[in-house]
N, CA and C atoms as an extended XYZ file, in Angstrom:
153
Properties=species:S:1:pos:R:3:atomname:S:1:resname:S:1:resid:I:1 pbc="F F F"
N         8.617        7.299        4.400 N   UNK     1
C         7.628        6.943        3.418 CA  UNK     1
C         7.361        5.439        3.428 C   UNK     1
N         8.488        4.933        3.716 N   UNK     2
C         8.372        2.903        4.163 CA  UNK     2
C         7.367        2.577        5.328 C   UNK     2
N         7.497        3.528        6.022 N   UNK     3
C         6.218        3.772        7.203 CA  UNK     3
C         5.406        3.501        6.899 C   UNK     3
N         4.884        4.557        6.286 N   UNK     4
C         3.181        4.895        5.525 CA  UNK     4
C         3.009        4.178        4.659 C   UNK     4
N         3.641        3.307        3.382 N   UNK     5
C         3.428        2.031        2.892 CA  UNK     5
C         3.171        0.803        3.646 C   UNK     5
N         3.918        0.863        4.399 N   UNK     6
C         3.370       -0.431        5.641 CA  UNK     6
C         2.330       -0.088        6.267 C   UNK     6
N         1.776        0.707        6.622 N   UNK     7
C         1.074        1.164        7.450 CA  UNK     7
C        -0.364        0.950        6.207 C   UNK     7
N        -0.960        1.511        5.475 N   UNK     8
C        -1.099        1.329        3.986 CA  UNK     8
C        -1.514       -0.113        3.872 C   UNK     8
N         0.153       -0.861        3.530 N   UNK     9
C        -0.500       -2.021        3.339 CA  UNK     9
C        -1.088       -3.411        4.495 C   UNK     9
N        -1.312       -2.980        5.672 N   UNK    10
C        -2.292       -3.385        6.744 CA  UNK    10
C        -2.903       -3.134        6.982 C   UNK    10
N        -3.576       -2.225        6.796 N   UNK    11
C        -4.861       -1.334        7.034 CA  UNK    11
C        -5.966       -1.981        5.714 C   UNK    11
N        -5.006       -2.581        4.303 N   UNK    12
C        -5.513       -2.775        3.305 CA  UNK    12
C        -5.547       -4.404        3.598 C   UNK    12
N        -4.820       -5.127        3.726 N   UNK    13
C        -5.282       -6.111        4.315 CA  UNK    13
C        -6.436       -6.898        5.362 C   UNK    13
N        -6.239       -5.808        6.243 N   UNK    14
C        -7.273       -5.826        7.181 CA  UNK    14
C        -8.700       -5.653        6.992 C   UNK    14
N        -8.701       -4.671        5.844 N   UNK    15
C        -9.963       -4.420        5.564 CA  UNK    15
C       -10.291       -5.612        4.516 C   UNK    15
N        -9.410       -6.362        3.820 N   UNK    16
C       -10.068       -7.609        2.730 CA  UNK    16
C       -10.555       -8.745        3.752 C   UNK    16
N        -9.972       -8.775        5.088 N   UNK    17
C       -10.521      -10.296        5.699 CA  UNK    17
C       -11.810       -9.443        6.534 C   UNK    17
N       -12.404       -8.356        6.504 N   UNK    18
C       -13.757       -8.145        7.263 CA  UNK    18
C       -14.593       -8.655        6.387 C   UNK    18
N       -16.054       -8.543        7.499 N   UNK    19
C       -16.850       -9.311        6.653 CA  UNK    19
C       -17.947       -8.229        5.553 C   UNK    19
N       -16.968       -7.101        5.690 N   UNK    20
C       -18.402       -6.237        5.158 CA  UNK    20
C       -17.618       -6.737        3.514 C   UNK    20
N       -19.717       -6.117        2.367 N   UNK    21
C       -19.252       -6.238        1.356 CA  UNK    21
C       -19.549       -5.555        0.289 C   UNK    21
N       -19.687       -4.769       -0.585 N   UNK    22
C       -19.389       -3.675       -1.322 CA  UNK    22
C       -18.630       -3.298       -1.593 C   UNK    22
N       -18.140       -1.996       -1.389 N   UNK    23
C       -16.714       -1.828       -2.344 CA  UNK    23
C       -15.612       -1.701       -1.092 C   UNK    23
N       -15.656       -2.545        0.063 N   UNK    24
C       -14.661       -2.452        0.644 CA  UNK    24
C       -13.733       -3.299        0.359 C   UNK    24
N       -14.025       -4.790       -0.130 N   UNK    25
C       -12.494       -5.366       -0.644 CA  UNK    25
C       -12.216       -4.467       -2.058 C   UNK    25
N       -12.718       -3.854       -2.460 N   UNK    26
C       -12.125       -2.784       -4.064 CA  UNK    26
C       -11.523       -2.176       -3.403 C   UNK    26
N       -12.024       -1.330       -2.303 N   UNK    27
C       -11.026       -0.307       -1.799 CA  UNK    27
C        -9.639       -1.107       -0.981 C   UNK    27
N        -9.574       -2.231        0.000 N   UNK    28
C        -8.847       -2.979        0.183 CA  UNK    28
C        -7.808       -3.360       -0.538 C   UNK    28
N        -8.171       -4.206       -1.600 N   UNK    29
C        -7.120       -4.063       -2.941 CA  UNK    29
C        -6.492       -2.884       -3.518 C   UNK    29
N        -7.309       -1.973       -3.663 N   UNK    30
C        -6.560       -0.327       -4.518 CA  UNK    30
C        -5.614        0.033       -3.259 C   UNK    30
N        -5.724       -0.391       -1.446 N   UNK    31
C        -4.842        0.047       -0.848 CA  UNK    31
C        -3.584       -0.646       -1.236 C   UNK    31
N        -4.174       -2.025       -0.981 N   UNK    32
C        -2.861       -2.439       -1.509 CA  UNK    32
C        -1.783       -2.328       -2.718 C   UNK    32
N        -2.445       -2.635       -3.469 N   UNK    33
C        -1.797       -2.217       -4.781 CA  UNK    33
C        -0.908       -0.616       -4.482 C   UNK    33
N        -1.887        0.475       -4.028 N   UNK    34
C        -0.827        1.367       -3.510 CA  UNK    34
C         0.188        1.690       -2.936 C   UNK    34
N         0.004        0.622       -2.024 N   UNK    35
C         1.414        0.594       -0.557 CA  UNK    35
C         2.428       -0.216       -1.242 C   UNK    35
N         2.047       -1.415       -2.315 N   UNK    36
C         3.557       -1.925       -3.074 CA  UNK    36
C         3.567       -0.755       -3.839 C   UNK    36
N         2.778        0.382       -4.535 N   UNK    37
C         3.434        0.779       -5.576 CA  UNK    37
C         4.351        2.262       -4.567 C   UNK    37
N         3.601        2.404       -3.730 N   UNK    38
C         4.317        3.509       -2.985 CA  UNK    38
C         5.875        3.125       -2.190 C   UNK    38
N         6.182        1.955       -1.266 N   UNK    39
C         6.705        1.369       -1.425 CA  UNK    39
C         8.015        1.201       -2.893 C   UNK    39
N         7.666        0.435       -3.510 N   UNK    40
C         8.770        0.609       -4.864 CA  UNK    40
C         9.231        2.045       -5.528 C   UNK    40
N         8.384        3.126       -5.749 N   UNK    41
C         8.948        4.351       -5.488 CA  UNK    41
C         9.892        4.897       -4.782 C   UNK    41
N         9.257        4.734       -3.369 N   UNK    42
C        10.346        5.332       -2.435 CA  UNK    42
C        11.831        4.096       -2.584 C   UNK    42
N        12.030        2.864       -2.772 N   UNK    43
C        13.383        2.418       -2.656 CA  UNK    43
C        13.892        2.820       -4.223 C   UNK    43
N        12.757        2.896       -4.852 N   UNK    44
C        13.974        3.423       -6.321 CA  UNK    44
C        14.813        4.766       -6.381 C   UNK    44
N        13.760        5.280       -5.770 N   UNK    45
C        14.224        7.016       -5.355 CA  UNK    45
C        15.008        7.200       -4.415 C   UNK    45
N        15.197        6.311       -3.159 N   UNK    46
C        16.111        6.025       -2.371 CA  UNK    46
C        17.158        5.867       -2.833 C   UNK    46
N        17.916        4.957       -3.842 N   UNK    47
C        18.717        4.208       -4.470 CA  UNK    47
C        18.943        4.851       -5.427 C   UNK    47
N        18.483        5.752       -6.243 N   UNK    48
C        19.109        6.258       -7.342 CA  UNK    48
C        20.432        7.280       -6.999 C   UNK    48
N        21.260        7.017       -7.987 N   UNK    49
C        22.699        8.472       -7.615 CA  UNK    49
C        21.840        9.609       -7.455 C   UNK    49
N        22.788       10.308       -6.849 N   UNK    50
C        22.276       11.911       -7.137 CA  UNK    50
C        23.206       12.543       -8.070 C   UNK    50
N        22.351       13.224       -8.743 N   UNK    51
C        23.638       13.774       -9.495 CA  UNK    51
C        23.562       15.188       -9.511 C   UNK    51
């Protein structure tokens, strides 16, 4: 799932330094914002006990 967050958050990057403009830096940003929040999920859920 650390994969696909990285993966996620370059694809979302990539798309904020093109030059198109409309809602591709919105969508750019909402990737990003996703890939940290997907990202922090998976290591909390990683890290929690099992019980």
């Amino acid at each position: 799932m650390l994969i696909a967050a990285a993966v996620v958050l370059v694809i979302g990057i990539v798309l904020l330094f093109t030059p198109w403009d409309g809602l591709i830096p919105v969508l750019a940003w909402v990737l990003i914002v996703a890939s940290i929040t997907l990202g922090a999920i998976t290591l909390f859920f990683s890290r929690a006990p099992r019980s």
